[in-house]
Every structure is written in C-alpha cells, then in structure tokens.
PARO-12243 format. One record per residue (C-alpha): x, y negated, z; residue number from 0. Coordinates in Angstrom, 3 decimals. Example, Ala and Ser with C-alpha at 12.3 -4.5 7.8 and 13.67 -1.06 7.14 Angstrom:
<rec u="12.300" v="4.500" w="7.800" pos="0"/>
<rec u="13.670" v="1.060" w="7.140" pos="1"/>
//
This chain:
<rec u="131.916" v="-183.234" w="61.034" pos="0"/>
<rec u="135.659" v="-183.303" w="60.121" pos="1"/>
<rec u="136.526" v="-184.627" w="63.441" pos="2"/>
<rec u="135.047" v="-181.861" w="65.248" pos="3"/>
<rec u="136.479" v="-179.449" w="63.385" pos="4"/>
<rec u="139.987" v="-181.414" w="63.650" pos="5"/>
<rec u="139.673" v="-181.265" w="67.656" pos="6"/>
<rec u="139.274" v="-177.538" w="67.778" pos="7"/>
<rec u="142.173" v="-176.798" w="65.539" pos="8"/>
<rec u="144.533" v="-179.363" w="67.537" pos="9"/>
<rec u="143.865" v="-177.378" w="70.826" pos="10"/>
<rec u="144.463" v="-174.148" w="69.461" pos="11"/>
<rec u="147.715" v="-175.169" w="67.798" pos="12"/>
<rec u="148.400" v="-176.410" w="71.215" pos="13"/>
<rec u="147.283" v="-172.964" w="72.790" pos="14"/>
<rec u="149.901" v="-171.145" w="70.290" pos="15"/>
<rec u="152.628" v="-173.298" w="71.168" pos="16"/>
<rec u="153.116" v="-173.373" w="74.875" pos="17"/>
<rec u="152.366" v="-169.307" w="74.536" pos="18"/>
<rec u="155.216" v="-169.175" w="71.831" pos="19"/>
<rec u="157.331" v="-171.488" w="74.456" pos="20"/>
<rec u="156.311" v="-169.431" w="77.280" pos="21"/>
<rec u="157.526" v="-166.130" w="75.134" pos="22"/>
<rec u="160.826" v="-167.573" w="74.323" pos="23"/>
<rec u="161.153" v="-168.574" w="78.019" pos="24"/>
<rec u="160.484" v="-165.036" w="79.156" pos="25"/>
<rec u="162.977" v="-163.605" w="76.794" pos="26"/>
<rec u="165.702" v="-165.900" w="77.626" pos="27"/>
<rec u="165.614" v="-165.140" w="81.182" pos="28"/>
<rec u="165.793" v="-161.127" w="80.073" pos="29"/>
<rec u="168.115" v="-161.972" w="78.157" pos="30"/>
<rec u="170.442" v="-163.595" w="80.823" pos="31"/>
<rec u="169.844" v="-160.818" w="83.527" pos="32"/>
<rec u="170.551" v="-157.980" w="81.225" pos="33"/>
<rec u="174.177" v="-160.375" w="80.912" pos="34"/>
<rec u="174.165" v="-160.252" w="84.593" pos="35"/>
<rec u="173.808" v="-157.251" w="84.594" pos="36"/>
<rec u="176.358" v="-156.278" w="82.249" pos="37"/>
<rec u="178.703" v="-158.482" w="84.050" pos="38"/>
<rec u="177.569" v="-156.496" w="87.616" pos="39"/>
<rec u="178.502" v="-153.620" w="85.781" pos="40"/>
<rec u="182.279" v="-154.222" w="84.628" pos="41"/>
<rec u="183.078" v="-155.674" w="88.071" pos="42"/>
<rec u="181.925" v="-152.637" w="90.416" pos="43"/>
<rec u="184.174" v="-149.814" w="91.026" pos="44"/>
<rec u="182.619" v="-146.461" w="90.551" pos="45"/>
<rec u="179.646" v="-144.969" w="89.037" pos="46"/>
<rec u="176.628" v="-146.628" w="90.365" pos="47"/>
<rec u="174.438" v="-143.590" w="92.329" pos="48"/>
<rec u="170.756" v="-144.491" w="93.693" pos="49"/>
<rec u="167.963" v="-147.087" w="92.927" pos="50"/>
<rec u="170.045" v="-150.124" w="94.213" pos="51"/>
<rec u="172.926" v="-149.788" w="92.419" pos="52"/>
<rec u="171.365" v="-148.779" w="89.372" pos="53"/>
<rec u="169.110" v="-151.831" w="89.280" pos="54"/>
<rec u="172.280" v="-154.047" w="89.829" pos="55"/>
<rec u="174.323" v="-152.471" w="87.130" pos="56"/>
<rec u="171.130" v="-153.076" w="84.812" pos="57"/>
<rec u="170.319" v="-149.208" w="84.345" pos="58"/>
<rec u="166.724" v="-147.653" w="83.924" pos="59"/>
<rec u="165.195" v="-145.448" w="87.034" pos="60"/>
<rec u="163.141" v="-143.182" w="88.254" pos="61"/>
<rec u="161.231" v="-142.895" w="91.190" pos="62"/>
<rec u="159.192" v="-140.262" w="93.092" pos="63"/>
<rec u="156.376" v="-141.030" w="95.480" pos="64"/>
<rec u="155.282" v="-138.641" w="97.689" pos="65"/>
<rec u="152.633" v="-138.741" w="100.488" pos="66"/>
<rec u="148.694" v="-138.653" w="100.984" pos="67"/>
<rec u="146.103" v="-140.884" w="99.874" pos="68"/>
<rec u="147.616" v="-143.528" w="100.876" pos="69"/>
<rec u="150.834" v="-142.660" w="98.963" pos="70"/>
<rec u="148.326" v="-141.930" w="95.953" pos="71"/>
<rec u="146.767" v="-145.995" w="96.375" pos="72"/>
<rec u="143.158" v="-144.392" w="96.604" pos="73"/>
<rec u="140.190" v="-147.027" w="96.225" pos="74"/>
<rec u="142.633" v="-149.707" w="94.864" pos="75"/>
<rec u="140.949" v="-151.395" w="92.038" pos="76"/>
<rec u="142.556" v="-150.401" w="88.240" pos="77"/>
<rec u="146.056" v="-152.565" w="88.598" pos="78"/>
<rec u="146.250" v="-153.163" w="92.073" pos="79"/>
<rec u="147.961" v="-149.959" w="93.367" pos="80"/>
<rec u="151.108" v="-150.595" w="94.700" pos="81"/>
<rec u="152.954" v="-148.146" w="92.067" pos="82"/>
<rec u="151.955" v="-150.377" w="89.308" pos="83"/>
<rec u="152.928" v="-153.387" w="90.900" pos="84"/>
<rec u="156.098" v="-152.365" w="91.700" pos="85"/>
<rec u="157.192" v="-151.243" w="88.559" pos="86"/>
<rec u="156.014" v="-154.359" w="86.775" pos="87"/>
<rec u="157.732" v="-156.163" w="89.559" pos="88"/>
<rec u="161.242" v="-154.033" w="88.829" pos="89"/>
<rec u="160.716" v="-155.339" w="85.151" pos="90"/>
<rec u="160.454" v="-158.629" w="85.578" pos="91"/>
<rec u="163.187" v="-159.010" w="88.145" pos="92"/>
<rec u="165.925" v="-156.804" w="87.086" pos="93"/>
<rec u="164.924" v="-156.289" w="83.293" pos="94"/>
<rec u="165.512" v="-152.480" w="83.168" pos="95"/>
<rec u="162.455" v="-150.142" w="82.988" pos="96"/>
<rec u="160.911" v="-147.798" w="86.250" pos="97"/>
<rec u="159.140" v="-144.833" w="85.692" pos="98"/>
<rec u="157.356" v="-143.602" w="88.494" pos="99"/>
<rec u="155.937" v="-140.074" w="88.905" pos="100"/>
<rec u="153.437" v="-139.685" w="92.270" pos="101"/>
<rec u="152.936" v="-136.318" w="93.035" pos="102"/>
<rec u="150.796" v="-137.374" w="97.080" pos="103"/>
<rec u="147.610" v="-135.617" w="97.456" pos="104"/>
<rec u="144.963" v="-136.856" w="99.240" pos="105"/>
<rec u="143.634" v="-135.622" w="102.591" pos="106"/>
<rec u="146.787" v="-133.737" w="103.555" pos="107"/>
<rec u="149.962" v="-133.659" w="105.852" pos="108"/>
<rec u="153.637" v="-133.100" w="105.825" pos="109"/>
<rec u="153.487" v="-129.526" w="104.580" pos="110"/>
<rec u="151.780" v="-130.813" w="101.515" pos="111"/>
<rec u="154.531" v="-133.343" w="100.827" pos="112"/>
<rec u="157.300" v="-131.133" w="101.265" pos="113"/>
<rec u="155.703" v="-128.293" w="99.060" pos="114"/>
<rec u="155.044" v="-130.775" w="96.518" pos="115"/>
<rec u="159.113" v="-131.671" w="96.679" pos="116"/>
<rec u="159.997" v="-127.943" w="96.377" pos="117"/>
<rec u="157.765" v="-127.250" w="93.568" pos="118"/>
<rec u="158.571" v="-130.429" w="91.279" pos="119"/>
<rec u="161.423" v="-129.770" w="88.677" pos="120"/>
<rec u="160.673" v="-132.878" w="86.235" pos="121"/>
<rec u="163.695" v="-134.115" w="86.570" pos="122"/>
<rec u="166.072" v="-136.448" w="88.449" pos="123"/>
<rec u="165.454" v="-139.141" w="90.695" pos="124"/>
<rec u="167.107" v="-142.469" w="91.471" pos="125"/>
<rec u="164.532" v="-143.218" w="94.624" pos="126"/>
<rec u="161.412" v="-141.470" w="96.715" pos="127"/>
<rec u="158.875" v="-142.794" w="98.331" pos="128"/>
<rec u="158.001" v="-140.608" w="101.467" pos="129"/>
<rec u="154.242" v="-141.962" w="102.622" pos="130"/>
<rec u="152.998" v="-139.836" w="105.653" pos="131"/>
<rec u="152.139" v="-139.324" w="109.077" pos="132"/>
<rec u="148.422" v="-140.369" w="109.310" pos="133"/>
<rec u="147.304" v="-136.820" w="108.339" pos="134"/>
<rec u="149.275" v="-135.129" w="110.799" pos="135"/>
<rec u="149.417" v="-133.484" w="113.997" pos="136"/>
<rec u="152.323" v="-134.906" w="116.849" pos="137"/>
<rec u="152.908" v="-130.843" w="117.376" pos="138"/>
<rec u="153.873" v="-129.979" w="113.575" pos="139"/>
<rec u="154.651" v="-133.977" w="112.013" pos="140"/>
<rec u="159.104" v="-133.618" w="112.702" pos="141"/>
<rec u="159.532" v="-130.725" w="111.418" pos="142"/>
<rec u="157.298" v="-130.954" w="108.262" pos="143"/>
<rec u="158.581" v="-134.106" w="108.028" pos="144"/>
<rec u="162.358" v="-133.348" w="108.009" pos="145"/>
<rec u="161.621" v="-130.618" w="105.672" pos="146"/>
<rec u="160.349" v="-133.398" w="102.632" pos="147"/>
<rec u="163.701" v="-135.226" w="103.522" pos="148"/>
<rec u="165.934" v="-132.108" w="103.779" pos="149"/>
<rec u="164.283" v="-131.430" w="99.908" pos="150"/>
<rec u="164.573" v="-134.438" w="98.996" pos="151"/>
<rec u="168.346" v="-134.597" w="99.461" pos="152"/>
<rec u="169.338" v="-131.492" w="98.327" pos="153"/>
<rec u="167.434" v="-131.527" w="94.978" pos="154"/>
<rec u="167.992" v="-135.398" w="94.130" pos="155"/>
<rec u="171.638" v="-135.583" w="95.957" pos="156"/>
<rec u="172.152" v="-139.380" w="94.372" pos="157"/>
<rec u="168.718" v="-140.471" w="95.744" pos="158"/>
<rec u="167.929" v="-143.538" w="97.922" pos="159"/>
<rec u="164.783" v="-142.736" w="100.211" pos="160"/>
<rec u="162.132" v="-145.104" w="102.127" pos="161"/>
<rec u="159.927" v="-144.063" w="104.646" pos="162"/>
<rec u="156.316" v="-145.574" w="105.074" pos="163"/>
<rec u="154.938" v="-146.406" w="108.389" pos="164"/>
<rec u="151.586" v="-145.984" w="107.577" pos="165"/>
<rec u="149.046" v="-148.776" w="108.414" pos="166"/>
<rec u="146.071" v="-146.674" w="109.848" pos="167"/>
<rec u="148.239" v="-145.968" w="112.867" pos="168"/>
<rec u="147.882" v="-150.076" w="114.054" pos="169"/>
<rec u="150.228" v="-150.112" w="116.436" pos="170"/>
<rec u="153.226" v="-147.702" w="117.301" pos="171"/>
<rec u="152.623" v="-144.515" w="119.054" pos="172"/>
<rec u="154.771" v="-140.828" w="118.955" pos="173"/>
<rec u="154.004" v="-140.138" w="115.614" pos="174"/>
<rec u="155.783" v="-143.417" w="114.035" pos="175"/>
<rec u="158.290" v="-142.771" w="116.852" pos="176"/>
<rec u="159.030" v="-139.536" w="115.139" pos="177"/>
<rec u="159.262" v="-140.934" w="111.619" pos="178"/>
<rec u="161.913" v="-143.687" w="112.516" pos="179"/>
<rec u="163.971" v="-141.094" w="115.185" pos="180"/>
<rec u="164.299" v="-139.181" w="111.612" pos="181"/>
<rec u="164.841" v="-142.361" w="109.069" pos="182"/>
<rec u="167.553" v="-143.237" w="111.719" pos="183"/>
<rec u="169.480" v="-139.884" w="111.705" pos="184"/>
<rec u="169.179" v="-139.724" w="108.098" pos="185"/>
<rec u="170.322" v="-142.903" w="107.194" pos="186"/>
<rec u="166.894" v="-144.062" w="105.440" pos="187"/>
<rec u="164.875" v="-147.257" w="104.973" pos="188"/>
<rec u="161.761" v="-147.870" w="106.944" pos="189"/>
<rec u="158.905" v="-149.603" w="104.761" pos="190"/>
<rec u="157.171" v="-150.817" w="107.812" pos="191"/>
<rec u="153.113" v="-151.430" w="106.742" pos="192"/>
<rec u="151.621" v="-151.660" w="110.616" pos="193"/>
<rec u="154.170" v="-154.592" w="110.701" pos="194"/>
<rec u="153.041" v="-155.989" w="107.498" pos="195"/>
<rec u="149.220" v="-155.987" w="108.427" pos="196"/>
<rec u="149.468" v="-157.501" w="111.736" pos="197"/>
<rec u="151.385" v="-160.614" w="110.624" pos="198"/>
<rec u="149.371" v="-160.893" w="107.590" pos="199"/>
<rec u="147.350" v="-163.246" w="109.152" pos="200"/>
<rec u="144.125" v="-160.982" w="108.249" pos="201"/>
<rec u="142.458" v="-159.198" w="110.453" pos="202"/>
<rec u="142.563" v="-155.380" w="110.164" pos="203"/>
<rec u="139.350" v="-154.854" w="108.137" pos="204"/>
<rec u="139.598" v="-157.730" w="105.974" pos="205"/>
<rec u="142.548" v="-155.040" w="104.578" pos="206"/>
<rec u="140.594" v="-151.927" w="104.083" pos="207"/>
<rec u="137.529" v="-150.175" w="103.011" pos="208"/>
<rec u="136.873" v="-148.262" w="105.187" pos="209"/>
<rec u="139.244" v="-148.344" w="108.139" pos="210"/>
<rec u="141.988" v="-146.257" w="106.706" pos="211"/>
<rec u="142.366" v="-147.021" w="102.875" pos="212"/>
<rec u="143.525" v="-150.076" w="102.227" pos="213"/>
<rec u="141.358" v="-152.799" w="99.833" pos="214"/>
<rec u="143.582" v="-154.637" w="97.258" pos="215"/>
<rec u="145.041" v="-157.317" w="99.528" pos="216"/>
<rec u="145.958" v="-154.625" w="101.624" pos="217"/>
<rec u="148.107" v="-152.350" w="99.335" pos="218"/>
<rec u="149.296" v="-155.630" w="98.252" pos="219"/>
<rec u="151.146" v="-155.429" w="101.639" pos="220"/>
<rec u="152.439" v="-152.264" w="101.095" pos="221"/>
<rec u="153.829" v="-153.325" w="97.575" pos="222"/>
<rec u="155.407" v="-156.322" w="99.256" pos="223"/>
<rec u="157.283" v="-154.324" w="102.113" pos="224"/>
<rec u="158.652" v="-151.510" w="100.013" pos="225"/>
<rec u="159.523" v="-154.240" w="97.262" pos="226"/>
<rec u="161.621" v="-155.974" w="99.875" pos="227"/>
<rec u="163.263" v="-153.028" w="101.072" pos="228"/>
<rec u="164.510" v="-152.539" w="97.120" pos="229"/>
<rec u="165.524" v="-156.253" w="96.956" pos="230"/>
<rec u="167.536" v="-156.233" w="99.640" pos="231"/>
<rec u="169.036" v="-152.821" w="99.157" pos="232"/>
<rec u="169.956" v="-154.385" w="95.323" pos="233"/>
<rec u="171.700" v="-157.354" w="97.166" pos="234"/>
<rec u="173.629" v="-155.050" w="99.688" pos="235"/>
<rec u="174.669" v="-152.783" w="96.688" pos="236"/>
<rec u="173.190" v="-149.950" w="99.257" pos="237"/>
<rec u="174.481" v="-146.682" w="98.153" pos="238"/>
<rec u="173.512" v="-143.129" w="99.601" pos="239"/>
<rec u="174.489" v="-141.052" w="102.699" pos="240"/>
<rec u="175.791" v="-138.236" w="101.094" pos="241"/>
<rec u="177.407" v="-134.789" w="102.347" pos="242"/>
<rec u="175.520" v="-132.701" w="105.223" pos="243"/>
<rec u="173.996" v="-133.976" w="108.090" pos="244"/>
<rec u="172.683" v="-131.379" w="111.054" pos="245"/>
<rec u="169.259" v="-131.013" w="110.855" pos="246"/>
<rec u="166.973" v="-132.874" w="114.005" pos="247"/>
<rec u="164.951" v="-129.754" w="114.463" pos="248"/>
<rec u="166.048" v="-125.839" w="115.053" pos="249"/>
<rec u="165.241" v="-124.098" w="112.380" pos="250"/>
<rec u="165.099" v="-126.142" w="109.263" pos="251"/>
<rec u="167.294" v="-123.810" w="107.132" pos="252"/>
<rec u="164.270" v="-121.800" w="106.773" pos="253"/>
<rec u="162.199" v="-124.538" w="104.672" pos="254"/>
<rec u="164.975" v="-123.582" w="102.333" pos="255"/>
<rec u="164.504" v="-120.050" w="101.824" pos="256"/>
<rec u="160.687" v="-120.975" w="99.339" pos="257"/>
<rec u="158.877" v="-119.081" w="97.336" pos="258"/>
<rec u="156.164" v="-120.392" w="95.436" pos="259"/>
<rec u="153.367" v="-117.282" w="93.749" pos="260"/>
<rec u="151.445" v="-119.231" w="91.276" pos="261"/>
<rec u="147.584" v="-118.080" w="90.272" pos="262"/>
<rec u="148.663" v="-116.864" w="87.499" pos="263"/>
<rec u="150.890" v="-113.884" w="88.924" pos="264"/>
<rec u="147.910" v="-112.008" w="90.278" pos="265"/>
<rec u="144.629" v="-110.245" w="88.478" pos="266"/>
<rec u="141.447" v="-111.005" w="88.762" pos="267"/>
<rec u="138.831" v="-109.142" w="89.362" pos="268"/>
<rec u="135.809" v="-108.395" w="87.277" pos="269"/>
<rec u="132.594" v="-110.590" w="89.036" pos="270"/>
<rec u="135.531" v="-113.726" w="89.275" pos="271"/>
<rec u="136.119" v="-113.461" w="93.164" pos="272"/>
<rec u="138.985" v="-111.680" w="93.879" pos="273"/>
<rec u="142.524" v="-112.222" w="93.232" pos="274"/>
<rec u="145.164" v="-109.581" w="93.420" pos="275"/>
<rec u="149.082" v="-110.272" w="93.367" pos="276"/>
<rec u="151.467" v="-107.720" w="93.048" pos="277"/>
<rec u="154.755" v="-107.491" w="94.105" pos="278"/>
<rec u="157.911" v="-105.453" w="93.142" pos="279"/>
<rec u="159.788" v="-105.601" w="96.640" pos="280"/>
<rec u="159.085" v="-106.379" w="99.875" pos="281"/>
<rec u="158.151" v="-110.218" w="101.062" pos="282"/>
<rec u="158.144" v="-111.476" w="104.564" pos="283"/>
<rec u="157.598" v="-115.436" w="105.273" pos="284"/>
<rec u="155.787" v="-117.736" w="106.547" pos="285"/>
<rec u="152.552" v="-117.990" w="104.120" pos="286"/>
<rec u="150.428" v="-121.392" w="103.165" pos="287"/>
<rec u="148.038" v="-121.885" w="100.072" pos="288"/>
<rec u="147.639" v="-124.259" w="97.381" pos="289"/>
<rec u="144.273" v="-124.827" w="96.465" pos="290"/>
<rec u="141.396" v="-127.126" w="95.938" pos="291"/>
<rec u="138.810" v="-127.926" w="98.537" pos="292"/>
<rec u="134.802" v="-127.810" w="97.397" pos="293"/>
<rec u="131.835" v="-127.431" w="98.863" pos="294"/>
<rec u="131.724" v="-124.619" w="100.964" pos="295"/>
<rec u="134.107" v="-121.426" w="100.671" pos="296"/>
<rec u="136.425" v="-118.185" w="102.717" pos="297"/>
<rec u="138.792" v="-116.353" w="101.371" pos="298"/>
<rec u="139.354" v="-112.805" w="103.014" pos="299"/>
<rec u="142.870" v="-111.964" w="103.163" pos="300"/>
<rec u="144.002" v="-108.181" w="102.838" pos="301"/>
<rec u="147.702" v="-107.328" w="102.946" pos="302"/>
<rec u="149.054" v="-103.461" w="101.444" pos="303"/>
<rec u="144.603" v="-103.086" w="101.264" pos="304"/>
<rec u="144.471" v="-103.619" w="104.971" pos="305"/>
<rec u="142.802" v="-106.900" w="106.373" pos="306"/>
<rec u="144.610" v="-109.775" w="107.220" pos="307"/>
<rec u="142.849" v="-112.815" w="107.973" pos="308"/>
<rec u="140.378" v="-114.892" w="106.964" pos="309"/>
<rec u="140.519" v="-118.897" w="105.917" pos="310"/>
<rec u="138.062" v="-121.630" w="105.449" pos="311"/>
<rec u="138.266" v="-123.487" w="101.898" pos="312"/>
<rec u="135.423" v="-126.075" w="102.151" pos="313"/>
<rec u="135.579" v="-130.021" w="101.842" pos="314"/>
<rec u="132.552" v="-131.831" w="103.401" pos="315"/>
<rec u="133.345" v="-135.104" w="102.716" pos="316"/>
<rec u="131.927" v="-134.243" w="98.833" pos="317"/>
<rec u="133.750" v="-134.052" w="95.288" pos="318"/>
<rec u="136.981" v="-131.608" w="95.680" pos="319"/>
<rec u="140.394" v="-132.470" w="96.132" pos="320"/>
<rec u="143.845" v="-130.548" w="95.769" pos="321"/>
<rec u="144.941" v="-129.015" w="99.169" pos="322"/>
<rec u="148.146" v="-127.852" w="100.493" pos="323"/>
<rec u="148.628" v="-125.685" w="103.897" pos="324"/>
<rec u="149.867" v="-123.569" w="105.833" pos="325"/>
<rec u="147.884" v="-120.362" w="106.695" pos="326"/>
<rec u="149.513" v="-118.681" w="109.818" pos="327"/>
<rec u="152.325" v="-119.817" w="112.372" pos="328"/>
<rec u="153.682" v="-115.969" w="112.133" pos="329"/>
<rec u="155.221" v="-114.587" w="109.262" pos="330"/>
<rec u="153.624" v="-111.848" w="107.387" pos="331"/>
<rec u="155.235" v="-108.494" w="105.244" pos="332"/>
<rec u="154.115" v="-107.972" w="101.870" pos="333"/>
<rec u="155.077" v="-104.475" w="100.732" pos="334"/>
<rec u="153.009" v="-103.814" w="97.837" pos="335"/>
<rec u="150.271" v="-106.566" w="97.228" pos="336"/>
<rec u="148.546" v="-108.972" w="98.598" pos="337"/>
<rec u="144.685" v="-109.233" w="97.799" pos="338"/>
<rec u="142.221" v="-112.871" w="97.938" pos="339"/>
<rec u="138.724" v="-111.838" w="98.198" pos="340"/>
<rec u="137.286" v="-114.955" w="97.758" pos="341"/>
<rec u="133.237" v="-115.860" w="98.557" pos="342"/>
<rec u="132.398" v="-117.365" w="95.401" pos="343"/>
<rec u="133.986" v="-117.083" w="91.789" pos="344"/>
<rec u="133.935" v="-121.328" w="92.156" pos="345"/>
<rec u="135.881" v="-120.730" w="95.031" pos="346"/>
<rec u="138.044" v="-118.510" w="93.311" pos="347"/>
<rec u="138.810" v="-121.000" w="90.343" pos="348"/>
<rec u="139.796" v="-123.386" w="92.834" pos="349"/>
<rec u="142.896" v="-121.063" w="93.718" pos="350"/>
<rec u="146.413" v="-122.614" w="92.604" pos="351"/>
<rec u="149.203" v="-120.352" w="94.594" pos="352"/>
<rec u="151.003" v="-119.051" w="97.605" pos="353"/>
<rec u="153.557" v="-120.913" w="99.503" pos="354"/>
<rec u="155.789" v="-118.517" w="101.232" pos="355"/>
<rec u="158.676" v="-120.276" w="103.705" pos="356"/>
<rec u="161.205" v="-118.878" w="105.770" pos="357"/>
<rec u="161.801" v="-115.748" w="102.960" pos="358"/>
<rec u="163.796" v="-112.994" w="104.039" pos="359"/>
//
C-alpha cells in the first residue's frame, strides 16, 4: 500500500517541476525581449509612431478592427477567432500587451465600416484592421471604401492600416481589384486571405461552414496572414505615410462633413411607433440609418410633416443584427423635423440614429 501511494506522489512532484521549469523558462525569455526591447529603443532615432515601431521599441498597443462578419470572426469556436489569437500571439512574441477593440457588424458593407470609424471616439490607435468587400456592391465598394481609410487617417494620424482580401471572393475579380488600386495609393498593407486558402492545401469547404464564414482552420488563415504582415512590418521598422494624399474618388471631402442624430435626440410617441427629431436649423445631407434588423418592419419617413419615403427594416435570415445604411443617393433638407413612423413599437426599439453625410 505504501508503494502505491509513493508512485503517485513521485509523478506529481514530477508534474510540478517541469511546470515550475517551464514557468521560469517563459519568464526568462520575457525577460530578455523586454531587454531587447529596451535596447531597440535607445538605438532608434525618433519617437516610434504606429504598430511596428511600437512593438519594436517594446511599447503596449492598440488596435481597431473594422469590417463585417468576417471582421467580427462569426461561427469561430470560443478561442479560435483570429482577434484572440493575435493578441496572444503579440504577447508572446514581443512581450508588450494588445488591446483590441472590433467595432465590424455583421451582414453589412462599406458604409457600415466607415460610419462605425466616424462614430468611435474611444481613443487612439496604433493599427486598424479594415475587413470588407464581400458585402458590397462593384457600383458603391471605392468610394465607401476610401471613406473608412480617409477616417481612419485623419482621426488616428500615427496609425498603420491592413486591408483584408476577403476569402469568400475565391479568386480575384473588380471588387479585390478595387481594394488593392486603393491599399496601393494609400500606402497600406494587403492581408491577402483568397491567397492564403488556396495554398492551404485544403480545399475551400474544408475552411468554412457554410461557404462564406470561415470554420476554425480557416480563420486560422486569416490570423496567420495578418500576423505576418505585423512581423514583417516589426522587422522593416515600417512607419506611416503621413501628410495628405488626393483622394482616388471625386468627392470624398464630403464623407467629412458627418453628422450623426442619435435615438435619443427625438420623442417618441405615445403607442411606441413613432419617432420625432427636432432640429434648430436647417440640415441638408445625404441621410443613412443605424438600426437593427428583425423580423419584419417599414419605417415611413415624413420630412417638415410632409412624406418622404419609405424603408424596409426586416432580417429574414432570423435573430436580429445591428445594421448600418444608407437611405437615399440624393440629399434631403431638414427645416424643422424629421418624423419615423415606424410599423411596430419592436420595430421602433430597434432604432439607433441618423447618419447624415455630405452636411452643408
């Protein structure tokens, strides 16, 4: 009996020391890039500006990812998105800490992504992650486009940016064509997945669920490319192209003139359905919505009490999910209010905002 208690008791002393070894192995090796780092740091001219030369002077950062479902990892399994990996890869290969805030939503385009820029103020940002194109239309894909990477620059102006070449395209067409024309003129890093899936040595659904979301071993691939990009952008000492750079299509200066009407601003109406939004001085601009997608639902537009338009708010493919876009190529003039009626008081909860563009 006191042998086979003895055995049990060697193995787990054995247990605690290779785990104690394997500890003071990990925090050695921290330990000697932080020095690295440190040495990096007293040997480079200059402040370092971006994600690459922060990680090679040893500093923390922050990133920003910005796209669809794809950009959001959707049907990964818990662990496996490529956010997470990344920034337990960062940690374990340049010892400094990444916080990562993802702000894609699923189901939409471009718009979306650039609205979601314009309204984020949590802070600064070393490095985004710009992860569309699947969603959207050849017609309206460069300009929406442009506009995230116009926002991007001007509100994060030390900012290192990838593009994603999303892998539900499969091979190259006009839309990626678009997307590297723009990473080209502004200076940005392609993060190639179509590439990355058909040298995987998988076949194409061995990598997704369903045809278009990626399974585990697929985001895997995406984690992989974009992680590359950083490691070789550490090793170049990449920094940012900075200053102003003409815009690729006419008219991008009015992306810049936003204004953003939250639910909030407007008063709702007794039964639930109708939301009216005052306003002090005359509005005109391009108008888009903000707003999650249920069931089935219409909102009635009415601008100064006179009808506007009318827009469909349902999502057949079941649950609900947070939509942004735009409502009508034309701009509109508010001069007094502007009044939702919409067809159900669920309808109406799922109301977050205007978007106007193009403000004058």
């Amino acid at each position: 009996m006191r042998k086979a208690a003895i055995i049990p008791a060697i193995i787990l002393v054995i247990i605690l020391t290779v785990l104690s070894v394997s500890v003071i192995i990990q925090q050695r090796e921290i330990r000697e890039l932080q020095a690295e780092n440190i040495r990096v740091s007293t040997e480079t001219d200059g402040p370092p500006i971006g994600a690459y030369q922060k990680l090679r002077h040893g500093h923390n950062i922050s990133i920003l990812i910005v796209g669809d479902s794809l950009g959001a990892s959707a049907g990964a399994g818990e662990g496996h998105s490529w956010e997470t990996r990344l920034t337990d890869w960062i940690y374990e290969k340049y010892a400094v800490r990444c916080s990562v805030k993802n702000i894609s939503l699923g189901g939409t385009g471009s718009y979306a992504g650039y609205v979601q820029v314009m309204k984020e103020d949590g802070g600064d940002y070393d490095l985004a992650i710009i992860c569309y194109g699947y969603n959207d239309s050849e017609e309206s894909l460069s300009k929406y486009y442009e506009a995230i990477i116009r926002a991007v620059r001007s509100k994060y102006i030390h900012c290192n940016i990838i593009s994603v070449l999303q892998s539900p395209e499969r091979e190259y067409n006009a839309k990626t064509e678009v997307i590297n024309e723009l990473a080209e003129h502004y200076d940005i890093d392609i993060a190639d997945t179509i590439a990355a899936f058909n040298s995987s040595g998988y076949g194409y659904d061995e990598l997704t669920e369903d045809g278009v979301h990626p399974n585990d071993i697929g985001y895997s691939l995406y984690y992989e490319t974009v992680r590359n990009i950083i490691s070789d952008g550490v090793d170049a000492y990449r920094g940012i192209q900075g200053g102003d750079i003409d815009a690729v299509n006419e008219g991008m200066e009015s992306f810049e003139r936003f204004y953003y009407v939250p639910a909030e601003a407007g008063v709702r109406s007794a039964d639930g359905c109708t939301v009216e939004i005052p306003f002090s001085s005359q509005l005109t601009g391009l108008p888009g919505m903000d707003y999650e997608r249920s069931g089935e639902g219409m909102v009635e537009v009415y601008i100064d009490d006179k009808p506007a338009w009318s827009e469909e708010m349902g999502w057949s493919d079941g649950g609900s999910v947070h939509f942004i876009s735009p409502m009508k190529k034309e701009p509109v003039t508010i001069r007094r209010s502007i009044r939702l009626e919409f067809s159900s008081e669920d309808t109406a909860d799922g109301f977050w905002g205007l978007i106007f563009t193009d403000v004058q």
